[in-house]
C-alpha positions in Angstrom: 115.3 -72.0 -173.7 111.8 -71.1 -174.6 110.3 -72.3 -177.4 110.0 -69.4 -180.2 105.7 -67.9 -180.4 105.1 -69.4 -183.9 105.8 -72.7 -182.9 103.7 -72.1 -180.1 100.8 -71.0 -181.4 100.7 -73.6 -183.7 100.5 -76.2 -181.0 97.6 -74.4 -179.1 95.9 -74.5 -182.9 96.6 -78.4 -183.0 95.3 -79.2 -179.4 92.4 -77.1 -180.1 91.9 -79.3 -182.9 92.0 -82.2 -181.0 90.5 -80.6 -177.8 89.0 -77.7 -177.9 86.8 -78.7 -174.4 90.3 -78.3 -172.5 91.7 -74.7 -173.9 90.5 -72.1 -171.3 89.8 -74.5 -168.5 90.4 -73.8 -164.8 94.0 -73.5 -163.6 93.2 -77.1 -161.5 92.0 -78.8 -164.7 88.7 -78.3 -162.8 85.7 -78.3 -165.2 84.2 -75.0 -166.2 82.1 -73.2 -163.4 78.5 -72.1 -163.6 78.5 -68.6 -165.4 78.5 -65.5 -162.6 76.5 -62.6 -162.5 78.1 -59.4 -163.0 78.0 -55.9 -162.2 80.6 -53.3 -163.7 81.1 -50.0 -162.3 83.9 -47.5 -163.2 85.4 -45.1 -165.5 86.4 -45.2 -169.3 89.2 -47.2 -168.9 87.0 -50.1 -167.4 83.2 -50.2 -168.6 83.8 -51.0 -171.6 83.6 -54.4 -170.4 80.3 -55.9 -169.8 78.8 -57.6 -173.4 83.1 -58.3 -174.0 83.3 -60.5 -170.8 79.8 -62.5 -171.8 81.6 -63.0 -175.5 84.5 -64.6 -173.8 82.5 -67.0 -171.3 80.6 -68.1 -174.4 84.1 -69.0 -176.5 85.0 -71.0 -172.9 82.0 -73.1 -173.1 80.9 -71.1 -169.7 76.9 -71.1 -169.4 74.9 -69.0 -167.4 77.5 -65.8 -167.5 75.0 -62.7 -167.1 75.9 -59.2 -167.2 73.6 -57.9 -164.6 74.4 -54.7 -165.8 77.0 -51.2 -166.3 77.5 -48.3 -163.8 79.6 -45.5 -165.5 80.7 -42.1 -164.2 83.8 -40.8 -166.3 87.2 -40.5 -164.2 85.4 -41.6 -161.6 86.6 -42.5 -157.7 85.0 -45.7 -156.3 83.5 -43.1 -153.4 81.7 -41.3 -156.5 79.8 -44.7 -157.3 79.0 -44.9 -153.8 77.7 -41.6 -153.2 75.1 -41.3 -156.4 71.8 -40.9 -155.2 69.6 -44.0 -154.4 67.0 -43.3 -157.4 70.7 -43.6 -159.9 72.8 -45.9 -157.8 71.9 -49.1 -160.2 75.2 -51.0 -158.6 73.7 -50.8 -155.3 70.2 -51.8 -156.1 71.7 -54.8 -157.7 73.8 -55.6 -154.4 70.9 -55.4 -152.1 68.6 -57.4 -154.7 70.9 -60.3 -153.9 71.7 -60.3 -157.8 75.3 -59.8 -158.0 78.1 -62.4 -157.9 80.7 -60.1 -159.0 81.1 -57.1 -158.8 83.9 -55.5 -160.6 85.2 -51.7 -160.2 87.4 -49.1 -161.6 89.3 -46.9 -158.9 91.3 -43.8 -160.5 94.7 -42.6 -159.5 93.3 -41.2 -156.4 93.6 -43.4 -153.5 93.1 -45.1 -151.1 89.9 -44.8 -151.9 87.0 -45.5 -149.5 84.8 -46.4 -151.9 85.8 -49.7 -152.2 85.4 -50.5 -148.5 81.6 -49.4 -148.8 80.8 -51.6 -151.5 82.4 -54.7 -150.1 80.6 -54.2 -146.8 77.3 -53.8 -148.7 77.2 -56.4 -151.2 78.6 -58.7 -148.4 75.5 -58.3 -146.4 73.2 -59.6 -149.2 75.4 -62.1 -150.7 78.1 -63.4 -148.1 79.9 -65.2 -151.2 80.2 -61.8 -153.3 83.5 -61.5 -154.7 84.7 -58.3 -156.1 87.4 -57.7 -158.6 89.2 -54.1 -158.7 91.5 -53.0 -161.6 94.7 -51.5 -161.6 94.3 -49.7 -164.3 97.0 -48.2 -167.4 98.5 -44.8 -166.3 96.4 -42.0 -167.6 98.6 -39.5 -169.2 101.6 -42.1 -168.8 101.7 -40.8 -165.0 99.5 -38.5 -163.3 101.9 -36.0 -161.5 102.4 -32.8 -163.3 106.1 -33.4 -164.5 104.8 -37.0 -166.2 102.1 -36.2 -168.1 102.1 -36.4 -171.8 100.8 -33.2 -173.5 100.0 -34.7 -176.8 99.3 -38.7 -177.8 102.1 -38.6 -179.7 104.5 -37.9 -177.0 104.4 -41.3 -175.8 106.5 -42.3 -178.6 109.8 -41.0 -177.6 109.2 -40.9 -173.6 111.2 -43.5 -171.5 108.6 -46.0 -170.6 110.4 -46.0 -166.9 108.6 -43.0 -166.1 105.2 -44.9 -167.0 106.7 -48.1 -164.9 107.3 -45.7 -161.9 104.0 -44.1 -161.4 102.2 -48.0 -162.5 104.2 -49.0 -159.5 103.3 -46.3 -156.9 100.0 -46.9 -158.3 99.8 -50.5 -156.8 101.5 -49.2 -153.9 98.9 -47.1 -152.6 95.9 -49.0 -153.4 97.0 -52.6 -152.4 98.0 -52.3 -149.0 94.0 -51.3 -147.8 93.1 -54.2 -150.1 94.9 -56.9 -148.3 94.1 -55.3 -145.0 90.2 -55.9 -146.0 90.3 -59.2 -146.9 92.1 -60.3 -143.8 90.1 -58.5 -142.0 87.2 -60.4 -143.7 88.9 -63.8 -143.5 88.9 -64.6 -146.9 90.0 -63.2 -150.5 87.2 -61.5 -151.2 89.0 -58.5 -153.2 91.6 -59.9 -156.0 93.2 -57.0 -158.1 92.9 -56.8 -162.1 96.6 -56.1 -163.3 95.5 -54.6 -166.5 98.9 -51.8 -166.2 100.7 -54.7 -165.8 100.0 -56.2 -169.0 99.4 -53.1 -170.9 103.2 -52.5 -170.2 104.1 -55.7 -171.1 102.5 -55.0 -174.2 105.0 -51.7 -174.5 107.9 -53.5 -173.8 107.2 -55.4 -176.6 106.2 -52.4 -179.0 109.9 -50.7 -177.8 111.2 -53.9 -179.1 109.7 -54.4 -182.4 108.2 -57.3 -181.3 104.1 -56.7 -181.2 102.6 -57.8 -184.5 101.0 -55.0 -186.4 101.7 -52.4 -183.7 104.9 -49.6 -184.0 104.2 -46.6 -181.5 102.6 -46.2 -178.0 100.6 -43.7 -179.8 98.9 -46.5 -181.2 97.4 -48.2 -178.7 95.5 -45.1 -177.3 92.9 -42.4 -178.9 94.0 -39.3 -176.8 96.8 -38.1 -174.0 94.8 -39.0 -171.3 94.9 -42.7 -172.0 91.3 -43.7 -173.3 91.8 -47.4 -175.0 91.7 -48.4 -178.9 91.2 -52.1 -179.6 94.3 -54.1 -178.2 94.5 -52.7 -174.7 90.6 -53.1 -174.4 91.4 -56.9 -175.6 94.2 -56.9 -173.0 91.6 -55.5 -170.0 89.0 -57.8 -171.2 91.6 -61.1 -171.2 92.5 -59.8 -167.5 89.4 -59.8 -166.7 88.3 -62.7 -167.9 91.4 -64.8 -166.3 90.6 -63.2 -163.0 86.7 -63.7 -162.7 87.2 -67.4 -164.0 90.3 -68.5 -162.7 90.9 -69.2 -166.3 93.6 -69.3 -169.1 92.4 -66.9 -172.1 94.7 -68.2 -174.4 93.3 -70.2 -177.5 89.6 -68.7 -176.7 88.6 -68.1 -180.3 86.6 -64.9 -179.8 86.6 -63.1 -183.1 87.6 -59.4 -182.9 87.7 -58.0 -186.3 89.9 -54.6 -184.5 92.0 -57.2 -183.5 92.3 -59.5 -186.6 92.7 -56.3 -189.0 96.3 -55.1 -187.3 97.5 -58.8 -187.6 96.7 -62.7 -187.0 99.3 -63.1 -184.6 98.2 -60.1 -182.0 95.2 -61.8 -180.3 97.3 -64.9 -179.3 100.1 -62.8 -178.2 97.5 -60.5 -176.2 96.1 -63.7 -174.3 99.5 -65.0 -173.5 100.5 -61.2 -172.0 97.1 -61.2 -170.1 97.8 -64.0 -168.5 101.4 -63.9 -167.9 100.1 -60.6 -165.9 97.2 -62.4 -164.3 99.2 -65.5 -162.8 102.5 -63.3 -161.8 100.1 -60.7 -159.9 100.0 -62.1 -155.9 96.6 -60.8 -155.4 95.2 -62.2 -158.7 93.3 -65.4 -157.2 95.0 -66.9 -159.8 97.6 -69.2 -157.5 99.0 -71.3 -160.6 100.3 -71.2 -163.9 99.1 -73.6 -166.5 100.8 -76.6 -167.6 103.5 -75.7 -170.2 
């Protein structure tokens, strides 16, 4: 029997108290790393997350994160990135610079997407230790197929959330299969995958529950029918993220977020626990383990 969430989150608060060095270290119990630099390219649902990822090293204790800078085209395909003209293309300059040591991107619902592929090959050439993390995104209009697509924001409310499960899950069929095929190809896990829908519907489980503080309706969580983020499912993308670039537990990282703090106390803990819940369970995570209980 699990132990209920208050009493948990009062223990991370105690061994903060005694130990705050410890909360968001690596998976191993491995010190903290030397801060990466990072490039991110992609849509809406994704750019957002730059200055977020840099406020999150800092609450880990992580020194020398840089966030090398943003590439943003909305809706975009990985291939779109790709084929911007050289004099715009900031994400390849970086990569041939030798400046990146992520780089992190955004696919849409369209793929497999060659894109990706391109990317990998170049930034491989210029740093052979590049890794490059791509996110599964939420569902834009709860599903993208013409029969699942919400109308209005509002709609989301009274929908079956087994409609938004089905297209998440053809989603991740469709882009992970090229995935794995490129890393064995290249020898070594050089693409891990972001499960941002994972947690984002862990989150509406929850919400169809009763169970996520300060939160009542889908509706809430998004600004518009196609899906564009308010404050918890950008917390939940940046957590993701985070977890993933790091190899490390967000949970207890005392990052202030006055969006988050305003809806209630208990929603950024509960939003670090989902992230990373989503994170660890993912196979293609690069997160192998899950941390001590």
């Amino acid at each position: 029997m699990r132990p209920r969430l208050p009493f948990i989150f009062a223990l991370l608060a105690s061994f903060c108290a005694l130990s705050g060095h410890d909360l968001g270290r690596a998976v191993d119990g491995a010190e903290n790393p030397p801060g990466q630099r990072v490039f991110v390219m992609g849509h809406s649902f994704h750019v957002f997350l730059g200055w977020r990822l840099a406020v999150l090293a800092k609450a880990a204790g992580i020194e020398g994160h840089q966030q090398v800078g943003t590439q943003a085209i909305g809706g975009s395909r990985v291939q779109q990135h790709w084929d911007l003209p050289d004099d715009k293309n900031k994400a390849k300059a970086a990569l041939k610079a030798g400046e990146v040591d992520v780089l992190t991107m955004s696919p849409n619902w369209i793929v497999p997407d060659e894109g990706i592929d391109r990317f990998v090959e170049l930034g491989l050439q210029h740093n052979p230790k590049l890794r490059v993390l791509v996110q599964e995104s939420w569902m834009p209009w709860d599903g993208w197929l013409p029969n699942e697509k919400v109308s209005k924001n509002e709609d989301r409310d009274a929908r079956s959330l087994d409609i938004v499960r089905g297209a998440n899950t053809r989603f991740k069929n469709l882009l992970e299969p090229p995935i794995r095929a490129l890393n064995e190809k290249l020898g070594r896990e050089v693409i891990t995958v972001v499960p941002v829908g994972d947690a984002v519907l862990k989150l509406r489980d929850l919400i169809e529950a009763g169970k996520a503080p300060g939160i009542t309706k889908h509706s809430e969580l998004f600004t518009d029918p196609i899906g564009h983020a308010k404050s918890p499912v950008v917390a939940l993308a940046a957590y993701c993220t985070f977890a993933c670039l790091y190899r490390r537990s967000p949970v207890g990282l005392q990052a202030t977020d006055a969006a988050l703090d305003s809806l209630s106390p208990d929603l950024r803990p509960l939003l670090q626990r989902l992230a990373w819940e989503a994170v660890t369970e993912h196979p293609l995570s690069g997160v192998k383990s899950k941390p001590t209980p």
